[in-house]
N, C-alpha and C positions, 0 to 999 in steps of 0.2 A: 613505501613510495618508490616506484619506479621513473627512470627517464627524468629529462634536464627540465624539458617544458613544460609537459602535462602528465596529471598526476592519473599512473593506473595500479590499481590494486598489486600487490605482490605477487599473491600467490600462495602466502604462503597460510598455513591450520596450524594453530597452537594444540598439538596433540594434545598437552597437558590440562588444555581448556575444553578440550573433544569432548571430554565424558559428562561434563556439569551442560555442556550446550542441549547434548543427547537428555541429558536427565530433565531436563527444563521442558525440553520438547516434550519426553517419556507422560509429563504429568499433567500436560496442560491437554492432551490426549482424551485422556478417557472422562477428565472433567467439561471438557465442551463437547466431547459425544453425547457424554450423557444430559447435559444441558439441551443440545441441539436436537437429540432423538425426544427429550420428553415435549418439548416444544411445538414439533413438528405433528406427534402423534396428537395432542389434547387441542390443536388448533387446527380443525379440520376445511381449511382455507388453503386452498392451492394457490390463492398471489402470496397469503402472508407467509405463508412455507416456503414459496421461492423469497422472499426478503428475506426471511429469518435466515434462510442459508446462507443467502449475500452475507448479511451484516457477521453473522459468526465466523462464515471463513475467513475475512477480513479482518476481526481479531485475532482468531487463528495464523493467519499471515502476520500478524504485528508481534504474537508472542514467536515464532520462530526466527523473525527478523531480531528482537530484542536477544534471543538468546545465540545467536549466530557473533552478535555483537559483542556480549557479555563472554564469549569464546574465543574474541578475534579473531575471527574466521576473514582471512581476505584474497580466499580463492573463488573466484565468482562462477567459475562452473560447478565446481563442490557446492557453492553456497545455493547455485540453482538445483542441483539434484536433490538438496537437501530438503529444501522447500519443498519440492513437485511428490519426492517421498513422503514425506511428511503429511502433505496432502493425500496422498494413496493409504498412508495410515489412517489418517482421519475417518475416510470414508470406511475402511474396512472395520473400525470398532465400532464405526455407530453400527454399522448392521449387525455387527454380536450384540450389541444391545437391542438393534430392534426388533430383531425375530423372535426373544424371549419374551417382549412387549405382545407381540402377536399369538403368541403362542398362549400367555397367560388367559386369554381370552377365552380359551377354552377348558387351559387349565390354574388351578388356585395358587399360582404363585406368590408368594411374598417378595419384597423388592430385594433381599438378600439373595433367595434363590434365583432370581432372575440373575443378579451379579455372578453366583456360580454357576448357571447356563454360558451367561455370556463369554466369563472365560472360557469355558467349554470350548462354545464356537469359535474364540482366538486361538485355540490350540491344535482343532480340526478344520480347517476351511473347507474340505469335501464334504463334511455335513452341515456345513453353513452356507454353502453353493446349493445343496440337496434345497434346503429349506424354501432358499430364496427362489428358487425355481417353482417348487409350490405356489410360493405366496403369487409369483405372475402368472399361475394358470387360473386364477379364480381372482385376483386382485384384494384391493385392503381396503381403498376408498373409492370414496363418488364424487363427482363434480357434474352439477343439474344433472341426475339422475343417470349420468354415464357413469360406469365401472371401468377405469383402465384396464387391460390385458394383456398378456400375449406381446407384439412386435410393439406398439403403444406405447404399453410400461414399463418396456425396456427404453423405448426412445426417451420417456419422462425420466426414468432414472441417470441414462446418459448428459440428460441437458443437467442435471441436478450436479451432478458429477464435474460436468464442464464447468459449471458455476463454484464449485468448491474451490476448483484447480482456476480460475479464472480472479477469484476476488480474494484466494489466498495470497496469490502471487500478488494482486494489487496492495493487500497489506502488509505482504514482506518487502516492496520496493519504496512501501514509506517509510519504513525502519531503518534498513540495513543501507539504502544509500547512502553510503558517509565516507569520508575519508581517512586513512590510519597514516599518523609517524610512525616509519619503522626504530627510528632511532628513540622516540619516548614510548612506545608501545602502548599510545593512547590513541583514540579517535580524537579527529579534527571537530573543532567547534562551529554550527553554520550560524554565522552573523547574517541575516536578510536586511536587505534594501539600507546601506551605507551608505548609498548614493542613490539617486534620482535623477535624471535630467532627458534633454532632447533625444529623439529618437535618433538614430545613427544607423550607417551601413557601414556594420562590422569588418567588411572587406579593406574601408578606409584604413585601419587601424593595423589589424591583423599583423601585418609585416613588423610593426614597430614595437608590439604586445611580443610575438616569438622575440624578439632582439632583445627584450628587457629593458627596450623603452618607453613609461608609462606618462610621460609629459603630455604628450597630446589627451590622453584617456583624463588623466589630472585636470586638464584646464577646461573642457568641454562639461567634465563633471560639475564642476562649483556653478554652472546655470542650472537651476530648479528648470522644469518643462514649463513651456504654457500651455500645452494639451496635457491634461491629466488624465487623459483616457487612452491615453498612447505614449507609453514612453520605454527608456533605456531601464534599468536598473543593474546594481553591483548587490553581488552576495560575498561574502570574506569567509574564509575557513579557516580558521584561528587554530594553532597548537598547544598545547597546556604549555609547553616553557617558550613559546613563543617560537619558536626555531625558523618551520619551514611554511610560508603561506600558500596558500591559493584562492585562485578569484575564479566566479563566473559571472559571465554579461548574459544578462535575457533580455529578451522585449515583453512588458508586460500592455496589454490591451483591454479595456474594462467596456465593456455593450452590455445592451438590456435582450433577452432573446423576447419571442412570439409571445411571451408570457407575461411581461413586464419583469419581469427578475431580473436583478443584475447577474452578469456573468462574467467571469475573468480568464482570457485566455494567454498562457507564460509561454514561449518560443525562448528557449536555449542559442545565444547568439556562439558563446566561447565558452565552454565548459573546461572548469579542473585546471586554470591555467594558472602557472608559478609566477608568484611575483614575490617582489623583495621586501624584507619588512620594512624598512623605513617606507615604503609606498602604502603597503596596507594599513600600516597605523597611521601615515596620512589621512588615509580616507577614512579611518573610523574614529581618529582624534578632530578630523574637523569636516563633521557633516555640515551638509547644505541641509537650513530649512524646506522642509517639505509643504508644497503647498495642499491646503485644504482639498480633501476628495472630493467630486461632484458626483452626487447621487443621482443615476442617472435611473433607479428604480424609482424615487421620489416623483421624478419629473413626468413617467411612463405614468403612474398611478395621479398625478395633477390632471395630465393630461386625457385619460379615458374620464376620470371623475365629469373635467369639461364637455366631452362628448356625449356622457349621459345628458348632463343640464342643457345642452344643445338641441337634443332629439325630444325636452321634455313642450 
């Protein structure tokens, strides 16, 4: 933890934890290529091949973020290159895997020989570039009776690509956002919603939250909201020996979209900000009861039900 106010990553890579992070990553590799590439080929559905990728890189993203963690890694440009790497990995072993997939097509491979193809192609990328160039002058699959090719299949394979790099980052930024004591060399614990109350204009406060005065935040807090669909909330980031806190204020806002579905959108008011513990264990020693949610999907699906019997 750097800085008096607000808490920014150090900076610094536990060399000593480098190599277990790497190894984490190293394995989790070629087990979700090879998950992803069988997936991809035996389901010959181009939406469910774009979700399947979403959903995969996204765990992908979660185990790099997990072992970034498991490394204390708290240099966040390292820890972005890591990821974006990492992802650049990803997609070059599935293709070692999946042009031996292609290739058995014509020839009788066993799935062990495809695995020493595919190293093959990890160790030569000039004939794994050779390959994959083939396979776009003539294409792999159809979609209603179209064959991608040529400029196309390359565009399909770049969106694919952007989607890897796209939904991995998304699953590395649910992991790895966390906070570290330098002085216990553990991550910070996230307590959500210790508090609840009326929506606020964070600018009110601001001046007196930097000063380390948290009285005003204190007593605004012990009022539960009466709009439950729009309110403040406190998150606490707890230290395993208790040492150093930090808090952040969001605005949390609950609507139903075009669909009836409920939706939730969170707006960050003060992020990462130091406060004292006798203050934070205020707030997590004596919560305000929360009131009852109001479902406001309940009410969207009451109400079309009504407008059907309406129209009947």
């Amino acid at each position: 933890m750097t800085g008096d106010i607000y808490y920014k990553h150090s900076g610094k890579i536990n060399l000593l934890l480098l190599p277990l992070t790497l190894l984490l990553i190293g394995i989790s590799v070629p087990i979700l290529s090879i998950v992803y590439i069988y997936l991809i080929y035996y389901i010959p559905f181009i939406y469910l091949n774009f979700l399947i990728t979403g959903i995969i890189s996204v765990f992908f993203g979660f185990c790099v973020g997990s072992a970034a963690q498991i490394g204390h890694i708290r240099n966040t440009f390292f820890a972005t290159a890591l990821v974006l790497l990492a992802c650049i990995l990803l997609k070059y072993v599935e293709w070692c895997i999946y042009v031996p997939i292609v290739l058995a097509e014509s020839e009788s491979y066993t799935f062990l020989e495809r695995l020493i193809v595919s190293a093959f192609f990890f160790l030569h990328p000039s004939e794994l570039f050779e390959y994959i160039k083939e396979i776009n002058v003539f294409g792999i699959w159809s979609f209603l009776g179209f064959t991608p090719t040529g400029v196309i299949l390359w565009i399909v394979w770049a969106v694919e690509f952007a989607i890897i790099i796209l939904a991995g980052w998304f699953g590395f930024l649910g992991t790895y956002i966390s906070l570290y004591c330098e002085d216990e060399k553990k991550w910070l614990k996230k307590i959500e919603g210790v508090r609840e109350f009326e929506q606020i204009n964070i600018e009110d406060y601001r001046a007196d939250l930097e000063r380390g005065n948290f009285d005003k935040l204190l007593l605004i807090s012990e009022t539960p909201p009466a709009d439950t669909s729009n309110f403040t909330r406190i998150d606490i980031y707890e230290p395993p020996e208790k040492s150093q806190y930090f808090m952040t204020i969001i605005q949390v806002r609950f609507g139903v979209n075009g669909k009836g579905k409920e939706v939730t959108n969170i707006t960050d008011l003060l992020r990462y900000i130091a406060v004292e513990k006798y203050t934070a264990e205020k707030l997590m020693r004596e919560p305000v009861a929360k009131p009852a949610r109001f479902n406001y999907a309940e009410v969207a699906d009451f109400n079309d039900d009504a407008n059907d019997e309406s129209t009947d």
